[in-house]
C-alpha positions in Angstrom: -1.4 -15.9 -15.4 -3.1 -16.9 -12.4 0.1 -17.0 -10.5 0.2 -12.9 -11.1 -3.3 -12.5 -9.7 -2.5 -14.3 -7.1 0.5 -12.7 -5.8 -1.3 -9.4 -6.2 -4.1 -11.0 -4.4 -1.5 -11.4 -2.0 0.5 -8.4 -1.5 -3.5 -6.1 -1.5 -3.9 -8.4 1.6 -0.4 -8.1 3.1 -0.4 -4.1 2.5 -3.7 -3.5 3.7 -2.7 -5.8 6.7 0.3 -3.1 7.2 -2.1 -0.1 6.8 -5.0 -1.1 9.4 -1.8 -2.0 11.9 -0.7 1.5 12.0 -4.0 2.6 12.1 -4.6 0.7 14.9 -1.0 2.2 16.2 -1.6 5.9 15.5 -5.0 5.5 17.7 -3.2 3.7 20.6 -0.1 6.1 20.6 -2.2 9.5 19.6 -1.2 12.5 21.7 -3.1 12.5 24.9 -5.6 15.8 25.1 -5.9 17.0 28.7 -9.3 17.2 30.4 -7.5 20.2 32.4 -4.2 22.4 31.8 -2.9 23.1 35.0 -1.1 26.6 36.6 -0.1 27.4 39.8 -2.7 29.9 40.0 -5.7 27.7 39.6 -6.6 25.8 36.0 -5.7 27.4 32.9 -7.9 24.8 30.6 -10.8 23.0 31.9 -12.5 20.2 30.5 -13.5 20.4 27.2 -12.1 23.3 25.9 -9.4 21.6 23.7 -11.8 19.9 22.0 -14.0 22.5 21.4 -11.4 24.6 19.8 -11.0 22.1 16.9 -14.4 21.9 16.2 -14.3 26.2 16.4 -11.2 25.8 14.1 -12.4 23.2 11.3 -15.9 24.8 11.2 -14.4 28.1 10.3 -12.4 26.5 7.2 -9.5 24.8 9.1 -6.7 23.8 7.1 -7.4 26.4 4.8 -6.6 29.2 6.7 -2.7 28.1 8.3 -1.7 24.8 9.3 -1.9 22.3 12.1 1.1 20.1 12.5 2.3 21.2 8.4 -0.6 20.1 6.8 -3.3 23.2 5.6 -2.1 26.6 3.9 0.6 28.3 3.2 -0.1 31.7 3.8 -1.5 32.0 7.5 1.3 30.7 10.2 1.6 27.0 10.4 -0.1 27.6 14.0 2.0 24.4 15.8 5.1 26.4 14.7 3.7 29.7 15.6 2.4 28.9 19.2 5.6 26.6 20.1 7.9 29.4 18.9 5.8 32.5 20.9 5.3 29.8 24.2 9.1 29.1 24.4 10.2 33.0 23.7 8.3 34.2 26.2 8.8 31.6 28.7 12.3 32.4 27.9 12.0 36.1 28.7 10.3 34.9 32.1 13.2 32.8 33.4 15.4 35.7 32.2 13.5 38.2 34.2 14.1 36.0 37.2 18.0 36.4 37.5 19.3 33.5 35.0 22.0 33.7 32.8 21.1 33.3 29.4 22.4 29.9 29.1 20.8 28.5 32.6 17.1 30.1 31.2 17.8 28.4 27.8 18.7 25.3 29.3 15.7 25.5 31.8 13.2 26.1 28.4 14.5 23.6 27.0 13.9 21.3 29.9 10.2 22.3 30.8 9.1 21.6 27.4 10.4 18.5 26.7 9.7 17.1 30.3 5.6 15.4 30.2 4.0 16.5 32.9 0.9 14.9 31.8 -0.8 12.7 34.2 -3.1 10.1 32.7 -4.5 9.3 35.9 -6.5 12.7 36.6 -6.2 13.6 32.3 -3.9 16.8 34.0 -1.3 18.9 32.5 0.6 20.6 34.8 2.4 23.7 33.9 5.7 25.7 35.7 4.7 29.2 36.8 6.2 30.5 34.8 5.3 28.5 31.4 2.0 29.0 32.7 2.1 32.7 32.8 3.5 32.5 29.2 0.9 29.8 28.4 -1.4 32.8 29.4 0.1 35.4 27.2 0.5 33.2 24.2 -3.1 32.4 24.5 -4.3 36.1 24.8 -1.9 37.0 21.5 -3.3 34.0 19.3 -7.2 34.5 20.2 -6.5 37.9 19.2 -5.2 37.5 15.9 -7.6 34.8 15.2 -10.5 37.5 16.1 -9.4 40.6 14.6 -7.7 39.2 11.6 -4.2 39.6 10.7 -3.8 41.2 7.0 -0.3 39.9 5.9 -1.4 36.4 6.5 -5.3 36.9 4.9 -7.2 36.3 7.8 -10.0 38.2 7.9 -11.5 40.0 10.9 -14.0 38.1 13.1 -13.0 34.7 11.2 -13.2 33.7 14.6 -16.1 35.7 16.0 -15.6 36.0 19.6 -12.6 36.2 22.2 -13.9 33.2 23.8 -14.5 31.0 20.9 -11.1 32.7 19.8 -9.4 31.1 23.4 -10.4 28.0 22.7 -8.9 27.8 19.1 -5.9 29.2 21.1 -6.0 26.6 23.4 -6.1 24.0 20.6 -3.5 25.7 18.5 -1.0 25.4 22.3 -1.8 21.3 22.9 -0.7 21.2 19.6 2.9 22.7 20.0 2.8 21.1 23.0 2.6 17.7 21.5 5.4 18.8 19.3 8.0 19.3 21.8 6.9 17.3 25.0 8.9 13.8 24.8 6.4 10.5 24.7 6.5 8.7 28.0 10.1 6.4 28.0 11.4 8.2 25.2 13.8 11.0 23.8 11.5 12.3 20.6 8.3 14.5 20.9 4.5 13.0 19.9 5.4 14.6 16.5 8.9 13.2 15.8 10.5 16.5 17.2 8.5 18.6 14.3 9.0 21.3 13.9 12.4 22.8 14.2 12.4 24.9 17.4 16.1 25.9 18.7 14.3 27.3 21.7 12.9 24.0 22.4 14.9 21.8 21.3 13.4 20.4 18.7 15.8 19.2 16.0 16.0 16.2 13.3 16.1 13.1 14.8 19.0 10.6 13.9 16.5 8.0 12.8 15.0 9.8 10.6 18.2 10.2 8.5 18.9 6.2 8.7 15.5 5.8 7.0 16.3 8.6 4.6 19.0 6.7 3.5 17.8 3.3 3.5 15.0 4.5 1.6 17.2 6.2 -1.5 19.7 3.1 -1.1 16.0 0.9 -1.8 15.0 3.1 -4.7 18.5 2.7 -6.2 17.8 -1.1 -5.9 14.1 -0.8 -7.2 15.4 1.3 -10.3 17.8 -1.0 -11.4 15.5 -4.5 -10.6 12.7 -2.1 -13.3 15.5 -1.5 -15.8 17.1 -4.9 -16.1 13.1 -6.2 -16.4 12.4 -3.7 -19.1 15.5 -4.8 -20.6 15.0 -8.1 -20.4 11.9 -7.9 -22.3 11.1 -8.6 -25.9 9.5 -5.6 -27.6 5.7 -6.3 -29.0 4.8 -5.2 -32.1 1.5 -3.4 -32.5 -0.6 -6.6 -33.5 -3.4 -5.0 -35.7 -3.7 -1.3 -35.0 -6.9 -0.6 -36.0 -8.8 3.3 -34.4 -11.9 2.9 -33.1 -14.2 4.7 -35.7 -16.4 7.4 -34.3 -20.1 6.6 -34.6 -23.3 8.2 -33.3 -23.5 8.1 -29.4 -26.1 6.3 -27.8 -28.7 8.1 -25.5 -26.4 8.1 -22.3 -23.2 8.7 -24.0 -24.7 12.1 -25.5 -25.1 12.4 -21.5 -21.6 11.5 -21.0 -19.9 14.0 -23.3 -22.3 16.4 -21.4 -20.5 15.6 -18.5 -17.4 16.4 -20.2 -18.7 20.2 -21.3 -19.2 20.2 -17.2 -15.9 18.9 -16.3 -14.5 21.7 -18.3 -16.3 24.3 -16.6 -15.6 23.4 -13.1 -11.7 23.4 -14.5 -12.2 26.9 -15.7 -13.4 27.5 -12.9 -10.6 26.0 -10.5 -8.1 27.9 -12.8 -9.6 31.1 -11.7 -9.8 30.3 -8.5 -6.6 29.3 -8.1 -5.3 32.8 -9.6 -7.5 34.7 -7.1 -6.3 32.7 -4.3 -2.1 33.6 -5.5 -3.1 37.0 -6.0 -4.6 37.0 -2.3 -1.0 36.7 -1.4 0.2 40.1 -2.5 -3.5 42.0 -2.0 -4.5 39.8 1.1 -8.6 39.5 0.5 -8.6 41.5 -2.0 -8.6 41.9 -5.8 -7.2 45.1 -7.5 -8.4 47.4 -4.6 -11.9 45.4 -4.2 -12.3 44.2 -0.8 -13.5 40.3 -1.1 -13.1 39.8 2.5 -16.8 39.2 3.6 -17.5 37.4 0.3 -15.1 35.1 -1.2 -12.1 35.1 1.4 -8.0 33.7 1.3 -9.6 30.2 2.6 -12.6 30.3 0.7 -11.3 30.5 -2.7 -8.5 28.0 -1.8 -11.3 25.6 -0.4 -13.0 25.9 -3.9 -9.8 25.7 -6.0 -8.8 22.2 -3.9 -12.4 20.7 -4.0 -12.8 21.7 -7.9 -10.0 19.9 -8.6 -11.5 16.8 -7.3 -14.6 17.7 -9.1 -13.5 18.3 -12.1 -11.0 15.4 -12.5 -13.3 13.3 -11.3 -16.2 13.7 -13.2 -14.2 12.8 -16.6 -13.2 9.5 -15.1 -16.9 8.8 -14.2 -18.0 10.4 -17.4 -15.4 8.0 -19.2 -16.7 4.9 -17.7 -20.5 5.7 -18.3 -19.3 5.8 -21.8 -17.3 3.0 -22.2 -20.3 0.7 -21.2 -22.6 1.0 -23.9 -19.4 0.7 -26.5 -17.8 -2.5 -24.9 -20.9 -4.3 -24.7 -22.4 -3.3 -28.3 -25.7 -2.4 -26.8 -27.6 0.2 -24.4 -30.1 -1.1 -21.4 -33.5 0.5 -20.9 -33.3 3.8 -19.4 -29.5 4.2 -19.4 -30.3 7.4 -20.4 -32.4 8.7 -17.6 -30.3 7.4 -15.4 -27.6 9.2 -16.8 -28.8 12.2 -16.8 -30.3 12.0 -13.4 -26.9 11.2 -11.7 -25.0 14.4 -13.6 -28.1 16.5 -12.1 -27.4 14.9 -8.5 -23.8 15.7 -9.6 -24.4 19.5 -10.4 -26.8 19.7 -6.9 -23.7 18.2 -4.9 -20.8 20.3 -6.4 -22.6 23.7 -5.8 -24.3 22.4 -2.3 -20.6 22.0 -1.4 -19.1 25.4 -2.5 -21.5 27.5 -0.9 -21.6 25.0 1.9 -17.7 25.5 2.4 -18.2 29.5 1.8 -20.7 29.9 4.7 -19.1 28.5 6.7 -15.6 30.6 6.7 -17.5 32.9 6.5 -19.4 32.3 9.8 -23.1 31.5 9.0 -22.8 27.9 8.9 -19.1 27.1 11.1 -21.5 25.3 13.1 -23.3 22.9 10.8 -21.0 19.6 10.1 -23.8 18.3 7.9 -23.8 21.8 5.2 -20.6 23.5 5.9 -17.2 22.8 5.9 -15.3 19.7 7.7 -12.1 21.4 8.0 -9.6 19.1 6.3 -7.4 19.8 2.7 -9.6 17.6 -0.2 -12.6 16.7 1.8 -13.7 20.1 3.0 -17.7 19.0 1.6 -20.1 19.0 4.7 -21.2 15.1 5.9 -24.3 15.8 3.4 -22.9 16.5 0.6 -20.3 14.1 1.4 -22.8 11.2 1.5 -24.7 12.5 -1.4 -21.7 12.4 -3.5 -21.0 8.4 -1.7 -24.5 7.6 -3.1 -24.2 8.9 -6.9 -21.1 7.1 -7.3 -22.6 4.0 -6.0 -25.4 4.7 -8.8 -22.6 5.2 -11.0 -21.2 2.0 -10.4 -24.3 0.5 -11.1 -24.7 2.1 -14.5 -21.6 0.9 -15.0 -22.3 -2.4 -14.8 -25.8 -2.7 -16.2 -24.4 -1.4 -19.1 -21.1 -3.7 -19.3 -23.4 -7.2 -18.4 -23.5 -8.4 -21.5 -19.5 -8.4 -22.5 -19.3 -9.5 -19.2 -20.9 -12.6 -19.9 -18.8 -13.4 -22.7 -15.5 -13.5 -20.5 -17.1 -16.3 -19.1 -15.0 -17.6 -16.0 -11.8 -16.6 -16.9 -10.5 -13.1 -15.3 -10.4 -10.5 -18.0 -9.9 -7.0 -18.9 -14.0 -6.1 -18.3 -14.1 -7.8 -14.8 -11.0 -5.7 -14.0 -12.5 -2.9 -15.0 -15.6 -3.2 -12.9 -13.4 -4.3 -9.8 -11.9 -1.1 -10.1 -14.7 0.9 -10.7 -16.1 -1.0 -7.3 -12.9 0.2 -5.7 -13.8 4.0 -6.4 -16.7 4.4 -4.0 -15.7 2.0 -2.0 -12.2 3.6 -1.0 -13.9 7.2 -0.9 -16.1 6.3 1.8 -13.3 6.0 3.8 -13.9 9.5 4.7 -17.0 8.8 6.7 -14.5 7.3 9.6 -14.1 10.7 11.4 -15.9 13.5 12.1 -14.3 17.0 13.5 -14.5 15.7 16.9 -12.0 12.7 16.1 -8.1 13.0 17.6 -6.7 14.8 14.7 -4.0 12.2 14.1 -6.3 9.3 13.4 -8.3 12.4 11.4 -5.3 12.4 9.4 -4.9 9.3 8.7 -8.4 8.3 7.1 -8.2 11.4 5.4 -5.6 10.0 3.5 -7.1 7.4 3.1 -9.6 9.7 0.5 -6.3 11.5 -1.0 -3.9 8.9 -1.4 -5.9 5.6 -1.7 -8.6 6.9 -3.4 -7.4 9.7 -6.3 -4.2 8.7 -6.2 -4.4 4.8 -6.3 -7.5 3.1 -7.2 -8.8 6.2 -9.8 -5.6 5.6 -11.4 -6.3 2.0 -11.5 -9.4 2.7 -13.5 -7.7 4.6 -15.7 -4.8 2.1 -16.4 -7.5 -0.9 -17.0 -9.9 1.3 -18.7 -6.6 2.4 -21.5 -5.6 -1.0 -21.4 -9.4 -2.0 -22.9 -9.1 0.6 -25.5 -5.5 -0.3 -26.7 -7.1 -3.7 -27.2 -10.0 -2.8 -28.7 -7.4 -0.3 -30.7 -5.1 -3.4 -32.1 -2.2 -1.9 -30.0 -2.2 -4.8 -27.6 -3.3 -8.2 -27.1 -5.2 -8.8 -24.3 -2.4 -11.3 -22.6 -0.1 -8.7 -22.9 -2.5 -5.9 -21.8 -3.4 -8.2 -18.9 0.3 -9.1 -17.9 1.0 -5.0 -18.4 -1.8 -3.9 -15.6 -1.1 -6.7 -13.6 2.3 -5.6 -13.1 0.9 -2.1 -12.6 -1.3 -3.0 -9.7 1.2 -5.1 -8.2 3.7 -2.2 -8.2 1.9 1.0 -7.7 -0.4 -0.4 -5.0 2.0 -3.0 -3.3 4.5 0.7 -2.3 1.6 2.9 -2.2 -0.6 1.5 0.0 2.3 1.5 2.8 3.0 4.8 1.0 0.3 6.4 2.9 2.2 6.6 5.8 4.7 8.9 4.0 2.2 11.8 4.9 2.0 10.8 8.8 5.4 11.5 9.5 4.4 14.1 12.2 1.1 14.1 12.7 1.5 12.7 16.5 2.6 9.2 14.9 4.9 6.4 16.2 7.9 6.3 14.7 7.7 3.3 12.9 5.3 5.3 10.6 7.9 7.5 9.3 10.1 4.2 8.6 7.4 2.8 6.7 6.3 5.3 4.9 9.9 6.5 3.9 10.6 3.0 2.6 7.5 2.5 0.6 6.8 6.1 -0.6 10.4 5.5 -2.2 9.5 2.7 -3.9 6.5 4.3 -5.4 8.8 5.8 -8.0 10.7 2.7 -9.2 7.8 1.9 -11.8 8.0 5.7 -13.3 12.0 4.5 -14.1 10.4 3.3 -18.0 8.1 6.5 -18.8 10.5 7.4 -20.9 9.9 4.0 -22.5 5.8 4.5 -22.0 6.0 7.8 -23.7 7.9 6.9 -27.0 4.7 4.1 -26.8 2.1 6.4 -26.4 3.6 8.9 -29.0 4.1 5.8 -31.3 0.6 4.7 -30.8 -1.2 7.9 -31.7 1.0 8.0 -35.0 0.0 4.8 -35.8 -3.7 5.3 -35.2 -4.2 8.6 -36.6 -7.8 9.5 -37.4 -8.1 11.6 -34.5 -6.1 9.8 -31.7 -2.6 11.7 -32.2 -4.5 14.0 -29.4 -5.4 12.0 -26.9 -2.1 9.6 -27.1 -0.1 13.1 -26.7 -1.5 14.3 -23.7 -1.4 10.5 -22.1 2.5 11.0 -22.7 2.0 14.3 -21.2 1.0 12.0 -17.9 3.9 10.1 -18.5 6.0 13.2 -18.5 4.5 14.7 -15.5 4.8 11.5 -13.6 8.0 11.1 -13.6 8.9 14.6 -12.8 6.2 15.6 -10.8 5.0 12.5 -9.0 9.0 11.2 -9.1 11.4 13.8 -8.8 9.3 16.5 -6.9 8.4 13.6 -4.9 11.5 12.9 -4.0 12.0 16.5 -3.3 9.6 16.0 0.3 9.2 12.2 0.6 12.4 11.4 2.7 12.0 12.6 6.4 15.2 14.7 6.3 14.1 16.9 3.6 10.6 17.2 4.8 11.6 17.7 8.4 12.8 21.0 6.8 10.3 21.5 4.4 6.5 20.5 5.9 4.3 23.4 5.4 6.6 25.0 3.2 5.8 25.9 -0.7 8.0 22.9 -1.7 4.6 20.6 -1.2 2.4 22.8 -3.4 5.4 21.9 -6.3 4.9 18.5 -5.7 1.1 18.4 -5.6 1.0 20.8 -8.9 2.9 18.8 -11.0 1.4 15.7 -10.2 -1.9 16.8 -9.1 -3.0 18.3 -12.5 0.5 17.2 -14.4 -0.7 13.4 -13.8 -4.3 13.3 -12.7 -5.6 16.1 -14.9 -3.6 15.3 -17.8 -5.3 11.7 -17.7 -8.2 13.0 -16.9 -8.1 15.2 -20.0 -7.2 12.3 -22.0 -9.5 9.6 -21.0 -12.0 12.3 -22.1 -10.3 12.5 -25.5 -10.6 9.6 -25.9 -14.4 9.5 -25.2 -15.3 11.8 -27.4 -13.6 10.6 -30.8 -15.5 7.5 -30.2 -18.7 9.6 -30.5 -17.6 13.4 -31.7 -18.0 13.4 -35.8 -14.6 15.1 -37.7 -16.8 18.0 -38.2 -16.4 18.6 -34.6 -13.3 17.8 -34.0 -10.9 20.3 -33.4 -7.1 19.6 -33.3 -6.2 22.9 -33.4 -7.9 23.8 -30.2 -6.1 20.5 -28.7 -3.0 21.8 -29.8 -2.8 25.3 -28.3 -4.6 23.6 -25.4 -1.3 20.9 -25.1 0.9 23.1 -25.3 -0.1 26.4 -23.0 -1.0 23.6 -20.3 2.2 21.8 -20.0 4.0 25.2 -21.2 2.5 27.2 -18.4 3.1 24.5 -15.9 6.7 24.7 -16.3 6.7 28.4 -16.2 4.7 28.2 -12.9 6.9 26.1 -11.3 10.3 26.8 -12.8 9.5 30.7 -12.0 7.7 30.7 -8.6 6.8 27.9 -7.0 10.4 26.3 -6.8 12.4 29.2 -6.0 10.2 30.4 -3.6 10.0 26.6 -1.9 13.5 26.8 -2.0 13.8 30.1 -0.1 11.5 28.9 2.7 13.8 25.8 3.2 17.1 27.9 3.5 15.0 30.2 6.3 13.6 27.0 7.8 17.1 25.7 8.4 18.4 28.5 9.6 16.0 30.1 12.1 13.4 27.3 12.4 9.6 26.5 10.7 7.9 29.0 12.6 10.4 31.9 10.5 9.8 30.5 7.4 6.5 30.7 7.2 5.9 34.2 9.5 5.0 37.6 7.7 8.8 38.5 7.5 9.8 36.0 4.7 6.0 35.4 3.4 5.7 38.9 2.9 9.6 39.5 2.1 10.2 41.8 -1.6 12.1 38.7 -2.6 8.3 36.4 -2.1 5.9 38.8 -3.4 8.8 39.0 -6.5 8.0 35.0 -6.9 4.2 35.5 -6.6 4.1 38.1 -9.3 6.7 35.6 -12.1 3.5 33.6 -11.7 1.3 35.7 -14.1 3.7 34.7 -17.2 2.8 30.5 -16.1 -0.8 31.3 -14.9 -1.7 33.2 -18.2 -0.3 30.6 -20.3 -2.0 27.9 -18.5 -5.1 29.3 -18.4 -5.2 30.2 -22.4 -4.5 26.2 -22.5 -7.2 25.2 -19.7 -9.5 27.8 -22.1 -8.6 25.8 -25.2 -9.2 22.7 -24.2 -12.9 23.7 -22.6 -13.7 25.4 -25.7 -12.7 21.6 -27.7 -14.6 19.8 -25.0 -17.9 21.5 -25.6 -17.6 22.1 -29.0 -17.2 18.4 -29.3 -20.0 17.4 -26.5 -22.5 19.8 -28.9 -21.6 17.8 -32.1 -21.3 14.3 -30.6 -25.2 15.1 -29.4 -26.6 16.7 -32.5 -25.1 13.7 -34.4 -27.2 10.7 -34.8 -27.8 7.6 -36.6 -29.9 8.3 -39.8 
């Protein structure tokens, strides 16, 4: 056994080793921002200015209104796309108006865009006369839209308050598509891999990008059959002893903890509604049924909210679950658990709405300035620095109510490396990998912003969260008689090995044009790949978990069903929606398109708020008494959420993903997502099949809040005569 810890010890090491490299890469190579923009006619952009458009940008919501490079909203223009495609047309039209054929001014766009005129030396870019004058133009049209609001894409008037401030988010918006089609010094391919598609330009796939495609299916071909000939190969266990864990009168904290529950549930409901109001801001833009939300809860308000609840809400059941687990592993409560308990879920509740109206204020306008209260600009970490560090500190005083309460079973392990210590190394991980998030502020170079933000996303929710979960299911199949402990420690073992040796590396499967070298994209192609060879047995997983929640009965049918809901959703959502924007030749096409949000519904809530949900089910039968337990709620609940899920994507989100991609191919990025498709009968048709999914799903999300409090209010009336 110590052979497997060791070779995970191992490959943690090796793939951090890999990540901080490219780190260290993506800040070397980053895309060089001019102190001055050059024109014929005197300077264009002085020093300065670039930079102070990203701040004016992020403060004002960012990502949440359009996209930078692919990543942010869906609705607004992806602005590199926009700015390269309006630059090149009407630099086009200029070399036209000076006698050139058609084909000599295409070929002579074509040229002055790709060719860098950057000189490090003075930090100048130098512009043609007649790029410049388009420069000009393009800058003029952009700062006006971004100041008096453009309706089809939900951006309200005076998001950006002033021309000027509205020039220099311009000016940002232009180095951006001009990172995006100028080639890197000694090479053929743009900062951004030749993202996006821009016939004008030039900008088309690059051939390297389809040999890492490849390689990368050809590798998960390899991986899938390597996992099936192992799970083959092995000898199926039995069920040593099963044995449910009786429910029994909570302890002080753990009546706190199934409070935290009745809170999760809320924010969810919460989230759910948000996220309808922000789809329905699609057809209405702003508004809701004729009233105008415009100066109160705008497009990138609501969308902020329905992204950072998410985290919330997911988050506080995991937290909730391990608070709870403490006092029942050890068989005893420390002194003041309780208080502080309850203490944290206050700091918790004074965090969550410090960040929503935070994030609100400053989209709005009141607080764009303020870094510390209002809104950092970025998708999943939007929270001002504040709250940010507020919410850094309560999981730190998680963690140690974590482990005050777990000392004494700790002590019994002794030495030896068991189930508990894994448990509080990966609750160690959880604020250790979310501070990761304090490395940039909104003055960083937006590619090494991007990379530490996912960092947050992809380390942090989606690896060492889910390591938590994995150890802390492993400790109550245990407890449970459905393992023994070898095999439960041989089981997450393998896990971690797997799921954290590819997605570590993984992380780079977001970068693939975010001003990165290309070795990125070949890494993060390879590995993201390989990220789905372990979901190759969920079939296998959820027989397990159906046939464990038979066995157990007494309450735990529930909570086993919606674990093999996880395993479901991870395989289709994490695996084969994956698939559907990991490799760079299908996301070449499809970044900033509505194929992502299929992805990132299906395994954002299909995997992470399905275990989230059951880790909490799991918490409260331990302490809820069968009075209060409700399997009819859990029922209507299972089946509207995973019912309405499918509808969602099967009747909107798909099709109209898949409809972007055709127009992406055909006319370029900057097509698909402009007013004339967005806005086309054909989408608004796809936004509207959503009611039928969004209905369902919320009746579900409904059900399953009204269980959880239900539940909470019984497990803390009930106690020990």
């Amino acid at each position: 056994m110590k052979q497997r810890w060791l070779i995970l010890f191992l490959v943690l090491i090796a793939s951090f080793g890999v990540l901080g490299i490219g780190g260290r890469s993506i800040a070397r190579n980053a895309p060089p921002i001019p102190a001055a923009v050059q024109g014929p006619e005197g300077v264009l952009v002085g020093p300065g200015q670039i930079l102070e458009g990203q701040k004016s940008y992020l403060g004002h919501g960012g990502q949440h209104i359009g996209s930078i490079w692919g990543h942010g909203a869906y609705l607004a223009p992806d602005w590199t796309a926009k700015a390269l495609h309006r630059w090149a047309e009407l630099t086009l039209a200029g070399l036209r108006a000076q006698g050139l054929s058609e084909a000599e001014a295409r070929a002579r766009t074509r040229t002055l865009f790709q060719a860098n005129t950057y000189d490090p030396a003075t930090g100048t870019l130098a512009l043609d006369p007649v790029q410049a004058s388009a420069y000009a133009r393009t800058r003029f049209e952009l700062a006006r839209t971004v100041v008096e609001g453009d309706k089809d894409a939900s951006i309200p008037a005076r998001w950006i308050p002033t021309l000027a401030e509205g020039e220099r988010v311009a000016d940002f918006f232009l180095w951006t598509a001009w990172t995006a089609a100028a080639h890197r010094p000694g090479e053929a391919v743009s900062y951004t891999q030749n993202w996006p598609q821009e016939p004008l330009t030039g900008n088309q796939i690059t051939p390297i990008s389809h040999l890492w495609s490849i390689l990368s299916i050809v590798l998960l071909i390899l991986g899938v059959g390597l996992m099936v000939w192992y799970q083959a190969s092995r000898e199926e266990e039995p069920f040593p002893a099963p044995q449910a864990l009786a429910p029994q009168p909570a302890t002080p904290s753990q009546r706190w903890s199934a409070i935290y529950f009745g809170v999760a549930m809320a924010l969810f409901l919460v989230q759910v509604l948000m996220g309808v109001v922000t789809v329905h801001f699609g057809i209405e833009s702003n508004a809701l049924y004729g009233v105008d939300l415009s100066r109160i809860l705008p497009y990138a308000a609501s969308r902020t909210w329905h992204l950072q609840l998410a985290v919330f809400w997911i988050a506080t059941c995991w937290l909730a679950t391990g608070l709870f687990l403490g006092p029942r592993l050890a068989g005893r409560e420390p002194k003041g658990q309780a208080l502080g308990v309850a203490g944290l879920l206050l700091a918790l509740v004074v965090v969550v709405v410090g960040a929503l109206a935070g994030s609100q204020q400053a989209i709005l306008g009141r607080l764009s300035g303020s870094f510390l209260l209002g809104h950092q600009g970025y998708e999943y970490v939007e929270l001002g620095r504040l709250w940010q560090i507020l919410l850094t500190v309560g999981l730190v005083g998680w963690l140690v109510l974590v482990v005050r309460a777990l000392r004494p079973a700790l002590a019994a392990e002794k030495g030896r490396l068991g189930l508990l210590k894994l448990f509080l190394l990966a609750a160690v991980a959880i604020p250790l990998f979310y501070s990761a998030g304090f490395m940039y502020n909104r003055e960083t170079h937006i590619a090494l912003a991007e990379y530490w933000r996912w960092w947050v996303v992809h380390l942090w929710v989606e690896g060492f969260f889910e390591v938590f979960a994995t150890v802390a299911i492993a400790l109550l199949s245990t407890r449970m008689g459905l393992l023994r402990e070898k095999t439960a420690l041989r089981s997450v073992n393998l896990s971690m090995i797997l799921f954290l040796g590819s997605g570590v590396i993984g992380t780079f499967h977001h970068l693939y044009f975010t001003g990165s070298p290309a070795f990125i994209s070949a890494l993060g192609a390879t590995f993201s790949a390989l990220e789905i060879v372990p979901l190759t047995i969920v079939g296998y997983e959820l027989a397990q978990s159906l046939r464990a929640g038979r066995a157990l009965g007494s309450g735990y049918e529930w909570p086993f069903r919606y674990f093999a809901a996880v395993c479901f959703w991870n395989l289709v959502g994490a695996g084969v929606f994956g698939m559907l924007i990991n490799p760079p030749s299908i996301l070449y096409f499809g970044q900033g398109l509505n194929t992502t949000p299929i992805h990132s519904h299906a395994a954002l809530f299909g995997v992470y708020g399905f275990l989230a949900i059951a880790l909490m089910l799991f918490s409260l039968r331990g302490m809820t008494p069968d009075s209060g337990w409700d399997a009819r709620l859990l029922k209507i609940g299972f089946w509207g959420l995973n019912g309405g899920l499918v509808l969602m994507l099967v009747m909107s989100l798909i099709p109209s993903g898949l409809h972007q991609i055709v127009q992406s191919l055909q006319y370029g990025t900057w097509y698909a997502r402009s007013a004339e498709v967005v806005q086309s009968p054909l989408m608004r048709s796809f936004t509207w099949l959503r009611v039928p999914g969004d209905v369902i799903f919320g009746l579900g999300a409904l059900a399953v809040a009204v269980f959880a409090v239900k539940a909470a209010l019984a497990a803390w009336k009930w106690k020990q005569a």
